[in-house]
N, C-alpha and C positions, 0 to 999 in steps of 0.2 A: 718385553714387547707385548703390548696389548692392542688388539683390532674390533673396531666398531662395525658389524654387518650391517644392512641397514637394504631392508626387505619388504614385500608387500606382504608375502605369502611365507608364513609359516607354523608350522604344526600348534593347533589341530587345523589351522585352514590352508590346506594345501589344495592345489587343484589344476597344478602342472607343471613342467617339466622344470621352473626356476625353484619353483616350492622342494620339487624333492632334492635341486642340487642344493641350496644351503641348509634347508635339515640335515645332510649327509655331511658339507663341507663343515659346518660348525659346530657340529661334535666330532667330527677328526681333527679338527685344529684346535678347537679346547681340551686334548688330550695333551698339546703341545706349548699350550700358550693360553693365558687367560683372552676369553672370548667374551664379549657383549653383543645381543641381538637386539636391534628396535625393528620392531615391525609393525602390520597393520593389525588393529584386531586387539583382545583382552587377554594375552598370554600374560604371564607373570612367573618368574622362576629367581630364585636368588646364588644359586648355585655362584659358589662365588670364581670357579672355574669357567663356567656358562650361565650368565646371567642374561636373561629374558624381559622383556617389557614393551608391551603392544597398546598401541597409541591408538585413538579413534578419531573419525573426521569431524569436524565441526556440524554441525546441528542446519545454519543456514546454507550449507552448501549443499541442501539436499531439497532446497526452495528454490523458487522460478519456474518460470513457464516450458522452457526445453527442457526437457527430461533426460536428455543424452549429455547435457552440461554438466551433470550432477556427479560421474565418477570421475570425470578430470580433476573439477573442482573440488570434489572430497578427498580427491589423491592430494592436491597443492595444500590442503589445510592439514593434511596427516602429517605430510613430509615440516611443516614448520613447527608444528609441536615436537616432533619426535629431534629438531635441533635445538630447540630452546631450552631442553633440556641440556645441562654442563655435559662437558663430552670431555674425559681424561686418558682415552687411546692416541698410542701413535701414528694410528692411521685410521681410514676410514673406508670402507669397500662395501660398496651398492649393488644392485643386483635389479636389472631392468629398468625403466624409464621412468617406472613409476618412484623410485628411490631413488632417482638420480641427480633431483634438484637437494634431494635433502643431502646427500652427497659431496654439491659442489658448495653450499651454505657451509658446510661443518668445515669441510677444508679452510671457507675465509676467515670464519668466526673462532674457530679454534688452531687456526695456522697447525693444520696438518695435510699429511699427503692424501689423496683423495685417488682409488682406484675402484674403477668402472668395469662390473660384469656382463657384456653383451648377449643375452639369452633371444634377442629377434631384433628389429631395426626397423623404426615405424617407416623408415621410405619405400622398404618394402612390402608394406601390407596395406596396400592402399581400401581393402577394404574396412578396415577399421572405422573411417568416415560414416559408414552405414551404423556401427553401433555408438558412436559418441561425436555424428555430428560436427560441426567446426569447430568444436574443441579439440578434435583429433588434431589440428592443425599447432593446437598449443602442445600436445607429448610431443609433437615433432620435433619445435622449439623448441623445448625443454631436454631431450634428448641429445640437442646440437649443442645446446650451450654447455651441459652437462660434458660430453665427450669432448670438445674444443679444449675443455677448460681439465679434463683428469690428469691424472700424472700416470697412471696405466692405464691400460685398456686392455682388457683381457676379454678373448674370443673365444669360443667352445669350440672352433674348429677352425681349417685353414681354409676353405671355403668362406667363411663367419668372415674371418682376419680380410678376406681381398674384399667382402662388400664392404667392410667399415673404413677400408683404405678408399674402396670409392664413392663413398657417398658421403666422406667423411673429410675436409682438409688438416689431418691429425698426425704428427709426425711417426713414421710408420716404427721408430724405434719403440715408439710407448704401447705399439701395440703385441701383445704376445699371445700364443697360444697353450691353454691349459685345456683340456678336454672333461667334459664332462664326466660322472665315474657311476658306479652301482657299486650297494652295500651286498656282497656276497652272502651273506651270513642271512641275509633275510629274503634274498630272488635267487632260488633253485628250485631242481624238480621236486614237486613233491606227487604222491597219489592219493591224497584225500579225495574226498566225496561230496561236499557241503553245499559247493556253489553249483554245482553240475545236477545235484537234486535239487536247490532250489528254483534252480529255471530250467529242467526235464530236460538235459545233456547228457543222463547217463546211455552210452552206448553208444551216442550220436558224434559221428564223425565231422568237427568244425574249423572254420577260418576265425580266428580273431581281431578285432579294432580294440584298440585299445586308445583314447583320444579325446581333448576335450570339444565342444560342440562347436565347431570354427570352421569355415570356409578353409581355412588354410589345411586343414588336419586332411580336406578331400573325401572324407566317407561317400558321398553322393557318388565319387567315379567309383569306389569301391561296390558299392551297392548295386549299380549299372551293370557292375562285371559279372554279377553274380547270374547273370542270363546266358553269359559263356562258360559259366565252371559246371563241370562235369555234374550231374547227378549224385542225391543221396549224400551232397554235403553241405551244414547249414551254415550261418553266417553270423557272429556271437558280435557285436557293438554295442560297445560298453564307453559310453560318452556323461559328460558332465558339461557344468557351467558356460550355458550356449551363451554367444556373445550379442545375438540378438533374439528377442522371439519367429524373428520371419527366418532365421536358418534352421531355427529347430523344427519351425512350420515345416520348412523347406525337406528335411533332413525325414519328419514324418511321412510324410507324401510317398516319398521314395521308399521307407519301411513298407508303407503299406501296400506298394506295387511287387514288391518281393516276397512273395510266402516262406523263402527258405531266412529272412532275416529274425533274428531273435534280440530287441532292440533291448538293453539295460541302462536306461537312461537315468543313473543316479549313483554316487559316487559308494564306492562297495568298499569294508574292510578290507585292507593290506594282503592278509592270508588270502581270500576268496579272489582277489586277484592272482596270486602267484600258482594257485591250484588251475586256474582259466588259461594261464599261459602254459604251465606244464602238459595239459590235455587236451592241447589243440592241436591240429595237424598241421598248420602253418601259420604262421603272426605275419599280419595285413600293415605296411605302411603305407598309407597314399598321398602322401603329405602333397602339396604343390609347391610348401615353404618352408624350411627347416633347418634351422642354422646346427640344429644338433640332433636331436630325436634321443630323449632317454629311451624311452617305449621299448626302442628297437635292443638298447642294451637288457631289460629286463626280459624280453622275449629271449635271446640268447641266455640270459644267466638261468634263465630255465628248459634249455637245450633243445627250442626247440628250430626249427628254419624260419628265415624272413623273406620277405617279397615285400619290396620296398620301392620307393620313388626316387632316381636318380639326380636328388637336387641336397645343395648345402652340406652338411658336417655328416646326412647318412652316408655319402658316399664314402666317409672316413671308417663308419663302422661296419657295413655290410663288404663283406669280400664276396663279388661274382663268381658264382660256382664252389665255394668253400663254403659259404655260411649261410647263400642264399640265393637270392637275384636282385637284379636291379633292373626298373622299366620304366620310361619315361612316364612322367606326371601327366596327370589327366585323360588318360588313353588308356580304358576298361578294356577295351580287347587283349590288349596289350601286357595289362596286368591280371587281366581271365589264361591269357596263355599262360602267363610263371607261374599260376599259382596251380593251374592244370600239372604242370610237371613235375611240380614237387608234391601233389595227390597222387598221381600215378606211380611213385617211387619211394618204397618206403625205406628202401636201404637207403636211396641217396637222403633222403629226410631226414634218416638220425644219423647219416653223417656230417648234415649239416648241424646239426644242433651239435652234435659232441662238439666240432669244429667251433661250434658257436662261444659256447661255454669257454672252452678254449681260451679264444680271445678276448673275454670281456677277462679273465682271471691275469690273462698275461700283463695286459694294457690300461686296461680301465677300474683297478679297484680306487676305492677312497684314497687308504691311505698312502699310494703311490701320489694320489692332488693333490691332497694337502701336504706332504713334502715340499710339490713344484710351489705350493702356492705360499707357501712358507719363504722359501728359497727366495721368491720375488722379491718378500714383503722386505726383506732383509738388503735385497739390491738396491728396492726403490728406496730405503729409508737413509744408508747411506749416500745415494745422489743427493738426496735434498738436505742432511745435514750440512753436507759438502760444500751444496748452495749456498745456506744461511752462513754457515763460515767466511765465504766471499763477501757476501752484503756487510 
């Protein structure tokens, strides 16, 4: 059995939450099974175990007068190169909307099974419109016809699985739940030094964001709250790949009304993150939208507490009062209280983090997913033999 992934985002261009799941998934499933990756972008690897190869957009799709037209359009010319290419897997499995047409193409052209990774669901981010325009209106389409048309559907969470049941007419059998996972071996506590000198954290007691530059991620309610949290604690936000210039506008504004914020607005080496989470006093989720939130497992596999947003697949990972809190979305006060309480306590603190760690080890490693996701591949492959046998 061999599976074609089929990605926007992968290593070295990662730059959120789908990026780091198939970097993870496709090397625990290539330990098991020959793996092929097409993605966006100039990777190249021959590994004939995990074989790599990154496709680039077409040259005129980056022409015309709307400018917001230009990554939709470059995503629809990426995804046709990356099928025209012969495709010799038994299957095929996508990974967000932007692969999703190249997806349902490989299924017809190569008559194989076609399984769909749900990492967000453009019905719910209706701000998206603001960064790409009435093209947004085309991911949508392409999203629906992709999902309508997969033979799985897999969800990061069960929250994930009820919005794709409703906004989706998909028979609910093909849809399942695999959870998102963390590489243990690389998110734990460490006590280095590097990132905390280079932006003058030594000694300084902080909250961390950890997030890319997006309305949905919420920084702004977070930043707000920082007018209710105690004293003598600062506030580390650490964002990338803003989805507009006017959120990041947006996103500075509010930096620069907060003296205690220390803004690191640019994507930082792996370690220097995993040192930022181990030496904070509490990981900041404020998402408004969130079918999964890796963030929040990387915050726990480095033991420490979360204050989180009680929406979508966080509520699968954070346990109230064991590993952290949960506060309703977009209500700073709200999320100034929890994060108050777990500065004020430092036993309860590292008993959440211990707790934390805990459960990302029990529940959520790799190779516990690539198991389930294995297991699937193997279900759906016999249904649809099964099919073709009938015909």
């Amino acid at each position: 059995m061999k599976v074609t992934y089929i990605t926007k985002e992968y290593p070295p261009h990662v730059y959120g939450g789908a990026g780091v799941h198939i970097e993870n998934l496709a090397r625990e499933v290539s330990y098991r099974m020959p793996v092929e990756v097409r993605c966006f972008g100039e990777q190249r690897s021959d590994d004939p175990q995990l074989t790599v190869k990154g496709y680039d957009a077409w040259p005129r799709m980056w022409e015309g007068g709307d400018k917001r037209f230009n990554g939709t359009l470059s995503t629809f010319s990426t995804d046709l190169s990356i099928i025209r290419d012969q495709m010799d897997s038994d299957l095929v499995h996508t990974h967000t909307w932007y692969a999703a047409m190249a997806g349902y193409f490989a299924k017809v052209l190569y008559d194989i099974p076609f399984v769909a990774t749900v990492h967000s669901l453009e019905p719910l981010r209706p701000w998206k419109e603001e960064q790409l325009g009435r093209s947004y209106h085309l991911t949508s389409w392409i999203e629906k016809v992709a999902l309508l048309n997969a033979d799985r559907i897999i969800a990061v969470s069960n929250q994930s699985r009820g919005e794709i049941l409703d906004n989706f007419d998909v028979d609910p059998k093909k849809v399942v739940v695999i959870h998102n996972g963390i590489d243990l071996n690389k998110w734990h506590h460490v006590d280095t030094t590097e990132a905390r000198q280079a932006y003058d954290l030594m000694g300084q007691r902080y909250i961390l964001f950890v997030g890319r530059t997006s309305r949905q991620k919420g920084l702004v309610h977070l930043i707000h709250a920082m007018k209710y949290v105690d004293p003598g604690v600062k506030l580390v936000c650490c964002t990338s790949a803003p989805d507009t210039p006017e959120v990041e506008e947006e996103i500075a504004a509010a930096v620069a009304q907060e003296p205690r914020c220390v803004w690191i607005n640019t994507m930082l080496p792996k370690p220097l993150y995993v040192e930022l989470y181990s030496q904070c006093e509490v990981f900041a989720c404020p998402s408004v939208y969130e079918p999964f939130g890796i963030i929040n497992l990387e915050a726990m596999a480095c033991e420490r507490p979360v204050v989180a947003s009680a929406v979508g697949g966080i509520q699968e990972v954070v346990v109230p009062g064991e590993t952290g809190f949960l506060v309703p979305p977009a209500d700073p006060k709200a999320l100034a209280d929890a994060l108050n309480k777990v500065l004020r306590d430092k036993e309860m603190a590292h008993r959440f983090g211990q707790a934390g760690r805990k459960r990302v080890v029990d529940h959520f490693s790799w190779s516990s997913i690539a198991e389930k996701t294995i297991a699937m591949y193997k279900d759906l492959l016999e249904e649809w033999n099964a099919g073709k046998k009938k015909k």
